[in-house]
N, C-alpha and C positions, 0 to 999 in steps of 0.2 A: 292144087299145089299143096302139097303137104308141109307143114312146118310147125317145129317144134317149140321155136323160141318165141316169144310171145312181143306183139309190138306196142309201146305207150304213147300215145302224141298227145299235144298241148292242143288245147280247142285255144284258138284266137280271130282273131279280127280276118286270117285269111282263111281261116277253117270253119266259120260258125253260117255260109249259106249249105241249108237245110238237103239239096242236091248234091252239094260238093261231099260234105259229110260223110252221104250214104254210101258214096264212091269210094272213099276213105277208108269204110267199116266192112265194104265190100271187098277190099285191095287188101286188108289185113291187118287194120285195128283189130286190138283186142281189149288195150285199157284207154279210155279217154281221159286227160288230166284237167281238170279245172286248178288254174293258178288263183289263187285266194288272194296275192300279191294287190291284183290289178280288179277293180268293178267293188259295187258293191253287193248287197244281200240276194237284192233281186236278180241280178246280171247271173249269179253262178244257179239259182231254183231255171229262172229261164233257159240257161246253156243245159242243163241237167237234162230239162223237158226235150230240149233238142236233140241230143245224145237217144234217150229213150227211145227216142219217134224215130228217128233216122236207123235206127238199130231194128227197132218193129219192120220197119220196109225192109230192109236189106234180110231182113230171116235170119238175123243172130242176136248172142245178146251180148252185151261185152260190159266190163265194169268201169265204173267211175271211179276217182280218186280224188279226193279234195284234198290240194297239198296247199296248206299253213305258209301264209307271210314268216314267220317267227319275226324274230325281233330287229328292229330295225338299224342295224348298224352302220351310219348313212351316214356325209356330209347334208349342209340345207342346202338352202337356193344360191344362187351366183345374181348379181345385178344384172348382168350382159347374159344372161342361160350358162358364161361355161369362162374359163379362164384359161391361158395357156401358162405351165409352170417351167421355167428353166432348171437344170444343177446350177445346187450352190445359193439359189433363192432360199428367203426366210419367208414361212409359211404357218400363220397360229393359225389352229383349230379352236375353236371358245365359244364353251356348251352355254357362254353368258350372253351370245349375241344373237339378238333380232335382227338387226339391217341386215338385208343382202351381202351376198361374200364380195370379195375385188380381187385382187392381185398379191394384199397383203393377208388374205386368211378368212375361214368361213364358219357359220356357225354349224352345229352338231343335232340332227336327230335323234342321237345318242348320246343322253346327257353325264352316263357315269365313263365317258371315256379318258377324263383325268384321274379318275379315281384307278383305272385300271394299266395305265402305263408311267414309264418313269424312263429318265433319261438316260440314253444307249437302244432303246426297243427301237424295231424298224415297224411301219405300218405302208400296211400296202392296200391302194387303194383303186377302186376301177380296176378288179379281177386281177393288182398284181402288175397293170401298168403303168400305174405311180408309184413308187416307193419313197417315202419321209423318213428323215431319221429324227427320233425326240431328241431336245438338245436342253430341254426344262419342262417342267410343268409348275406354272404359277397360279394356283388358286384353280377357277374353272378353264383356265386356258393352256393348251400345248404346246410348246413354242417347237416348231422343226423345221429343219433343213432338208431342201428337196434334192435327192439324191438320184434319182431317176425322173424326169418332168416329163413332160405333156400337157395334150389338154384333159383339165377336169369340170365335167359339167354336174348341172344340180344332182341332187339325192344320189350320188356313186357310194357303192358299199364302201365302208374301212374292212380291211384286216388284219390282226396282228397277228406277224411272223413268230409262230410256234404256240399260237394261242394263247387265250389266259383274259379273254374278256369272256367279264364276269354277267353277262346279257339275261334271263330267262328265255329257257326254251319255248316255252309257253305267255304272250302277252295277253291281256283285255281283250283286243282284236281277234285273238287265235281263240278264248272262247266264247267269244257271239261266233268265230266263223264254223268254228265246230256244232252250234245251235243250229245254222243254217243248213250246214252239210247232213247235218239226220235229217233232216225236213224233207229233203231229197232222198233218204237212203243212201248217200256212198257208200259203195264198196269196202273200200278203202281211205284211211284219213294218212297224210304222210305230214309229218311232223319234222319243224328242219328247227337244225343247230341241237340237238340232243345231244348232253354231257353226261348220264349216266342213265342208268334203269328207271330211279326214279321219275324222270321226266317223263318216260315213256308211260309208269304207270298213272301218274296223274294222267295225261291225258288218254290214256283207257278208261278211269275213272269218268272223267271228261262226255266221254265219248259215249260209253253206257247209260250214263244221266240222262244226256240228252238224244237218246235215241230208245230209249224205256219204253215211251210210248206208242212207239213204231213196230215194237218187238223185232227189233233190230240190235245186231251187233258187228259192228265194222271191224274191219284188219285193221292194224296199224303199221303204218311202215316208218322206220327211224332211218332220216336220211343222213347219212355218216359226212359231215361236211364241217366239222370241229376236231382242231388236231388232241383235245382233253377228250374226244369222241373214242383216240385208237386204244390207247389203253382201256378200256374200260369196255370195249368192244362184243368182249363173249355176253356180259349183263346188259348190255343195251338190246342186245340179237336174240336174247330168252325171255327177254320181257314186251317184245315184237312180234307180230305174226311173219316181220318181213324187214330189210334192209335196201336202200338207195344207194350204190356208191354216186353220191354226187360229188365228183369232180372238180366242179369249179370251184365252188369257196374251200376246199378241202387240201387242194393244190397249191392255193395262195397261201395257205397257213403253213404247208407243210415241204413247200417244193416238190415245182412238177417232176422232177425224178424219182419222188416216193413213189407217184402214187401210183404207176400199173404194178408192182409188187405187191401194193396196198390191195390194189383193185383181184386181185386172184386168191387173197389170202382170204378177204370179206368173202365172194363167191364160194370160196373151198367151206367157209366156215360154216356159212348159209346153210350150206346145202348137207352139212355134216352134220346140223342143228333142226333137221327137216324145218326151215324157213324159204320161202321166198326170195329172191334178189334182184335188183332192176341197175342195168349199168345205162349210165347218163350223163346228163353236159358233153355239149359239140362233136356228137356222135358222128351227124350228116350237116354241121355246118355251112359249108359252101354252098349246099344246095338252099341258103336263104337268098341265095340273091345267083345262081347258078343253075340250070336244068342235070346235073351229072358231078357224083361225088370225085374227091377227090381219090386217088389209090390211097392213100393216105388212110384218109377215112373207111374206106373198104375194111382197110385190115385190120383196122380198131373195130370196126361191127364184128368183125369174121372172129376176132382173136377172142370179147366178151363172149361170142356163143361158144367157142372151143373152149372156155374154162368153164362153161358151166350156166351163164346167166340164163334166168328167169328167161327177163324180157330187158330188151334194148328201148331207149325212152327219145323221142323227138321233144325240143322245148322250142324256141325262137323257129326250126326248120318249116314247124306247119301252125305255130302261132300266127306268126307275121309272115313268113319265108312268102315267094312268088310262085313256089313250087310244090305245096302240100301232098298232091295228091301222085307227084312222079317220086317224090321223097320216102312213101310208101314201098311204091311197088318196088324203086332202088332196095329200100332196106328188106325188103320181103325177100327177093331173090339172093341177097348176101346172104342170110340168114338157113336158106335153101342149101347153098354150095356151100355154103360150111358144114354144117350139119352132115354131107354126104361123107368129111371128112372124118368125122367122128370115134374115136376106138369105144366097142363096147366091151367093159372089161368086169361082168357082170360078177364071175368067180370070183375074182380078186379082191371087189367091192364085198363080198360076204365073208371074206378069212377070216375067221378071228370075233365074227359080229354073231350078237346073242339079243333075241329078243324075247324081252317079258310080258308082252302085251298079247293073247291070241290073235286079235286084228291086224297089228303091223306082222306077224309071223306070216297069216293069210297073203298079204298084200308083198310082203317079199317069194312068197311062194309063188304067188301066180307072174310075177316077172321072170324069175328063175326058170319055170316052167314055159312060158310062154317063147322065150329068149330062142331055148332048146330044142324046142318043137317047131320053130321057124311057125308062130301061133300068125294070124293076119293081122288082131287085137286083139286089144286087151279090156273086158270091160268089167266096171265096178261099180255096183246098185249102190248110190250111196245118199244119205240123209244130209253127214255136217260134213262130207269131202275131205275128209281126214284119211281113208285108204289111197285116195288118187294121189294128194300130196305128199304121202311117204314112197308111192311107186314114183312119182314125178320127179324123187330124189336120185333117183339111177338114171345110168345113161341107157336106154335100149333101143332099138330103129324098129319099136312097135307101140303103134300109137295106141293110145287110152284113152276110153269112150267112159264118161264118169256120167251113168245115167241119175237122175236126181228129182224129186217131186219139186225141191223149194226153190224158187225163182232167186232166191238169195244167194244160192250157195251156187248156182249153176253160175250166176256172175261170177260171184268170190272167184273159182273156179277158172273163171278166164283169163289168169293171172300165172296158172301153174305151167310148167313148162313140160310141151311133149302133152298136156291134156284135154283132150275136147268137148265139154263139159253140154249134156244134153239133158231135156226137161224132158222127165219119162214119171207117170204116176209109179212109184213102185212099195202101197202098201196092201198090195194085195197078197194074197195066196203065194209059197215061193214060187210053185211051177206053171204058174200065170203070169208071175213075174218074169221066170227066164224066158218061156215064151214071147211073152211081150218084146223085153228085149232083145231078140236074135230077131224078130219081127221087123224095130225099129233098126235096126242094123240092114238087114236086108234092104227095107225101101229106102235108104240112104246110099244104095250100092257101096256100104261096107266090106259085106260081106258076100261071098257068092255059092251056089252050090258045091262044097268039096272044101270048102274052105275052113281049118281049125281054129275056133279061140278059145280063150280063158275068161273065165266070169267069177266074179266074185259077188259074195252077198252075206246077209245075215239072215239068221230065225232066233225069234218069231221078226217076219220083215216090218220095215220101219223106227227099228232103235238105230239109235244113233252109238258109235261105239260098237254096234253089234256083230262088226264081220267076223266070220266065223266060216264061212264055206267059200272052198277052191273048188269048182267043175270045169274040167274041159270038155267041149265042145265040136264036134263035127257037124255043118248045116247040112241038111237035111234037102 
């Protein structure tokens, strides 16, 4: 089954036996996510080893993503685990209390949250299904009125409606978890609640420190889920090798009617900035506790791949869900029928567009060409996968074989959409090289007697940056 869009699922407690996995990575994993949230050091090096192993059997390789708790914007504990809150209850928050919460109010994981509101602010708390209105704040305490109630049990996130907590992107915990995550090599590190560029470079900085000694350098994805995030959006996305629209806290801050507008503009933007994009939060929901999505959810998977997304992301569905591994194959096949949908509008995409780089010219050449000549594939010898991801930026219904010596990149790689990233030695000789790979194409039954592609490459082979030659191809 061919597909273009790339799929992320949450390893959890119904996803981590070593069988089911491979099943998983067989059905259409491509990124594995380790939540940094939940376990500790050793929990995420052991899931890591698991991922590997299970990827070894199955004959692929797919990349990990270590995604960052960030900072903890949380009520504490409740005496009873959870309280139920009526309208029109008075309700303090107070980052001064140790005892367990009750009925009249609880303490704060987040201790500057007096400092960051004042009274008229609405805070919404449990994704959005609590709403408080502040009616004072006195010293470390919030005095508010419940305006939408419920139950609310321990640690449920806060958020304030229209943003403006003042949190760090980056806590203590995010970097040991970052220390941890190069120990492993992740792929990718995704970093949540980012307010501007800067945050994103420190934790690049971060990132490269502690991954020095590995001769490792990780993506970075900034998961846009802070409404101080929109504005400032084009500098967060250039200082990124990649973007999240995460949904969920991004919606509560921002109202759920922002954000599919939101969610097409990020994608548009993404992919106009040759970055990466991942659409996420309660994609395939129902199927946590359902064997069969809703239509609902159908058409939110179908509609991310029609505007463009990378890859579609699983979190709760195959963490905890009962249904891991039919949640896959669901999403795999939406992802199928959309795609068939698809306008390729290759011309259009090139009006007006000038490029200064001889490598990105190459690598729009050999789509252009490819496109035209109804090519079978597309393939691009490549060292840092910088040619496949500017071709990955167009829409075209021919897939791209991105051959690669480094085991790094060929992960990285697994992330880009429409590209199928394969481990081929290519510092040899060039025309050992192309050999090789039309070789490696054939025993793949890629390619077949009669059949045209495009190849791209550099000389002298193995720089990086170095494409430089378009040949098309008839097998022989």
């Amino acid at each position: 089954m061919r597909r273009a869009t790339k799929i992320v699922a949450t390893l959890g407690p119904a996803s981590s036996d070593p069988a089911l996995l491979e099943q998983m990575i067989r059905a259409g994993v491509n990124v594995v996510r380790l939540n940094f949230s939940h376990g500790v050091a050793q929990d995420h090096i052991d899931r890591a080893r698991l991922v590997r192993e299970a990827a070894q059997r199955a004959g692929r390789e797919v990349a990990i993503m270590a995604d960052l708790q960030g900072p903890k914007i949380r009520v504490g504990k409740f005496a009873e685990g959870k309280v139920m809150l009526v309208p029109g209850a008075k309700f303090v928050l107070d980052a001064s209390r140790s005892a367990p919460g009750d009925l009249s109010g609880v303490g704060l994981d987040y201790k500057e949250l007096p400092r960051d509101v004042k009274a008229g602010d609405s805070l919404l708390l449990n994704d959005g299904l609590i709403v408080l209105t502040v009616d004072a704040v006195k010293g470390e305490q919030v005095h508010t009125t419940v305006k939408l109630g419920g139950e609310l049990s321990n640690n449920k996130g806060i958020n304030k409606q229209g943003g403006g907590l003042t949190a760090p992107a980056l806590t203590a915990k995010d970097m040991d978890d970052i220390r941890t995550a190069m120990r492993f090599q992740a792929d990718y590190v995704a970093v949540s609640f980012p307010k501007s560029a800067t945050d994103m470079e420190l934790a690049r900085q971060l990132c490269n420190v502690a991954a020095a000694d590995f001769g490792h350098k990780p993506g970075l994805i900034a998961k846009i889920e802070r409404a101080e995030a929109i504005p400032r959006l084009e500098e967060i996305l250039l200082a990124s090798d990649g973007i999240m629209v995460a949904r969920g806290d991004l919606a509560v801050e921002v109202g759920n009617a922002t954000v599919p507008a939101l969610q097409k503009r990020m994608i548009r933007l993404a992919r106009e900035h040759d970055k990466v994009v991942i659409t996420a939060t309660q994609m395939m929901e129902s199927m946590i506790t359902n064997p069969v999505p809703t239509r609902a959810e159908v058409s939110d998977v179908a509609n991310a791949v029609l505007d463009g997304t990378d890859a579609v992301m699983l979190s709760a569905e195959t963490a905890a869900g009962k249904y891991p591994l039919e949640t896959i194959i669901e999403m795999a096949n939406i992802c199928v029928e959309a795609e068939k949908a698809e306008d390729v509008r290759l011309d259009a995409d090139f009006t007006g567009m000038t490029f200064g780089r001889i490598d990105q010219s190459i690598a729009m050449g050999a789509l252009f060409t490819a496109h035209h000549l109804g090519a079978k594939a597309i393939v691009a010898l490549t060292d840092s996968g910088s040619t496949p991801l500017w071709m990955s930026r167009h829409r075209i219904h021919v897939p791209i074989y991105a051959l690669t010596p480094k085991i790094a990149t060929q992960r990285k790689m697994a992330l880009y959409r429409n590209v199928r990233p394969l481990l081929m030695d290519t510092s040899v000789d060039r025309d050992t090289a192309l050999a090789d790979a039309e070789a490696h194409l054939k025993s793949r039954n890629i390619v077949q007697t009669g059949d045209v592609y495009a190849i791209t490459c550099g000389e002298p082979m193995g720089s990086p940056g170095g494409t430089n030659m378009l040949k098309v191809c008839r097998v022989g």
